[in-house]
C-alpha positions, 0 to 999 in steps of 0.5 A: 575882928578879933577871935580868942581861939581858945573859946571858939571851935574849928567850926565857929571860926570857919563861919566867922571868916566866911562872915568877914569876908563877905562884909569886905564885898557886900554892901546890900545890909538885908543880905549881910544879915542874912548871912549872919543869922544862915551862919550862926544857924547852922554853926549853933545848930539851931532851927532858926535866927532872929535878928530883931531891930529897934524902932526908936520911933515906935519904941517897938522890935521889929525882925530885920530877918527872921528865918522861918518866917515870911511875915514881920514879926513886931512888939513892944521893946518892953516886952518878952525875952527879947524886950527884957535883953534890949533894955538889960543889954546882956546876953540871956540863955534859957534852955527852957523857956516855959519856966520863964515868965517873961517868955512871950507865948503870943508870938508862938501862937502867931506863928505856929512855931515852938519855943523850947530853947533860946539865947538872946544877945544884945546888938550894940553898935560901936556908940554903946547904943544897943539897936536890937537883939540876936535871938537863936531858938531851939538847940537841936540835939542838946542845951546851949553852951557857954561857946555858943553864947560866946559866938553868939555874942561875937556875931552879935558884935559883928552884926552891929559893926555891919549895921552902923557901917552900912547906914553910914555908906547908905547915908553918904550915897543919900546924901550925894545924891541929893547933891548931885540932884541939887546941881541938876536943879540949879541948872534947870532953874535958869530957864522954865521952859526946859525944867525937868530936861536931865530928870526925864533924860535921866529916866529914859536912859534908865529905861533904854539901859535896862533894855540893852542889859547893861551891868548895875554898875555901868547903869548907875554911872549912867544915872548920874551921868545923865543927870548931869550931862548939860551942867555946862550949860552953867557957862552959856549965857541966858541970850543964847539959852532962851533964845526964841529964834534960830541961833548964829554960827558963833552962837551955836559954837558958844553953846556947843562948848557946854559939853566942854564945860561938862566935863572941866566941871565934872572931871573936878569931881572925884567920882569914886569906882563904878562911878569914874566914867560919869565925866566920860559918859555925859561929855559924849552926849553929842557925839555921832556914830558917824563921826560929825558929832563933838566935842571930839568927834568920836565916831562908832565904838570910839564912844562909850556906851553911856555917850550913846545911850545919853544921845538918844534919850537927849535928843527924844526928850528934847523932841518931845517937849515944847522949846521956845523956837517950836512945837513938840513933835508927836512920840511916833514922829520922833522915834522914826526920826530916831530910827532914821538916824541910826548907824549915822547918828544914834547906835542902833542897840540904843534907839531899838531899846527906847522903842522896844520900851515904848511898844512894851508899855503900849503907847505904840505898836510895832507896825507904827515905828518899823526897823529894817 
């Protein structure tokens, strides 16, 4: 961003850098916006902002933020100050604006506030399309100036800036995720019967995460970890994967060696940041507190968080659900197994989560599944 010093106050330039270095951190766009209109608020010392954005499908402004204001504000782009700026694309002052016909009085009547003075800048992204408008409403102690226009309109560039770059992060994240889902499917589409395995392992995690308290960072990493954790399964051969009956010791070992391939295949990938520990989390799956687990044995703390909490919510959706060799076992059957299992196979923090979940949401009672 490039600041003329000479057209900005002491003030100004504060926010502005209090502006820049918030969007180096935050990625959440509802609170980088929100920021930005607090900011310019304060700055310009004027009772509310406005961000309005565009809906091409509805050729209608909406408020994207509206200080003041707990319900959402939407017209016409054709109409109002608002309107007139979004399809002018320059910046408008009205230091009255009872003299201008423009000026929308429905929305003061909706709302119960009073319009007296207002600047409306145009938002244009770095395509040159503008995507809506940034609105300050009543000066407090004075007219508008040509320096609160001039800030007005930085943080109006800013703010376009903000909204391409953050859409363009939220659509890479859509769209990895929906690649990492589709290898999910690809996996699960080879055999019928355990279709919907990683989702509902997925989603148990989640749950026994959310339970444990984890960090947001260490939950997402375990949210594609768990999605992905039997992708391995790519290299056993269908023989040994729809097998009906009990399996051979080779054909045992052939299909331990799916978390050897899990994580060849996903340590190929360049998971980025908060994410580098999916590899890690989904190839501990079948490792043990005790140490009898594999691929490498780990036992105890040696195995990371997302490995324990990936077991055990493994190891309940595979109970749970029919396979070829036998039937499903019963919710309060499995979390005693689960139970009976700790601090030899499962970590105890894990398994009284899922339980605590399953009691919270009353599909069992406390009396049903007791813990010494």
């Amino acid at each position: 961003m490039f600041f003329n010093s000479k057209n900005i106050e002491a003030i100004q330039l504060k926010s502005l850098l209090r502006i820049t270095r918030a969007i180096s951190h935050v990625r959440d766009l509802n609170s980088l916006i929100t920021l930005l209109a607090s900011e310019t608020s304060k700055v310009l010392d004027v009772e509310r902002s406005t961000v309005f954005l565009h809906s091409s499908k509805t050729d209608e402004l909406w408020s994207y933020v509206a200080e003041g204001e707990s319900e959402e504000i939407r017209f016409s782009a054709s109409h109002g100050i608002a309107g007139s700026v979004f399809r002018s694309e320059k910046t408008l002052v009205l230091n009255d604006v009872s003299k201008d016909q423009r000026f929308n009085k429905a929305i003061d009547k909706t709302t119960g506030f009073i319009t007296r003075n207002m600047i409306t800048a145009p938002i244009i992204n770095p395509s040159r399309v503008c995507i809506g408008v940034f609105q300050v409403i009543n000066k407090k102690d004075d007219n508008f100036t040509t320096k609160d226009v001039h800030f007005l309109e930085i943080v109006s560039s800013e703010t376009a800036v903000t909204i391409e770059n953050v859409r363009l992060l939220e659509s890479r994240e859509r769209m990895f995720e929906d690649l990492i889902k589709a290898l999910t499917v690809s996996i699960e589409a080879r055999d019928p019967l355990t279709a919907g395995h990683s989702f509902d392992v997925t989603f148990l995690s989640g749950k026994i995460a959310d339970y444990m308290n984890i960090d947001c960072d260490i939950k997402e990493a375990i949210y594609y970890a768990a999605l992905l954790h039997d992708y391995g399964k790519i290299a056993v051969p269908d023989s040994i994967l729809k097998k009906p009956g009990t399996l051979s010791e080779d054909e045992t070992a052939i299909l331990r060696k799916h978390v050897h391939h899990t994580k060849i295949i996903l340590s190929s990938i360049e998971f980025e940041g908060k994410l580098e520990q999916v590899p890690l989390f989904a190839s501990q799956h079948h490792e043990r507190i005790d140490g009898k687990g594999y691929p490498d044995g780990l036992k105890g703390d040696e195995i990371s968080i997302g490995g324990k909490i990936i077991a055990v919510a493994d190891v309940f959706e595979a109970l749970t659900a029919k396979r070829h060799y036998r039937e499903p076992y019963s919710l309060k059957k499995t979390l005693n197994l689960l139970i009976d299992g700790i601090g030899t196979q499962f970590d105890r923090k894990a398994v009284l989560a899922l339980r605590d979940y399953f009691i919270d949401i009353g599909k069992l009672s406390a009396e049903e599944v007791p813990v010494d």
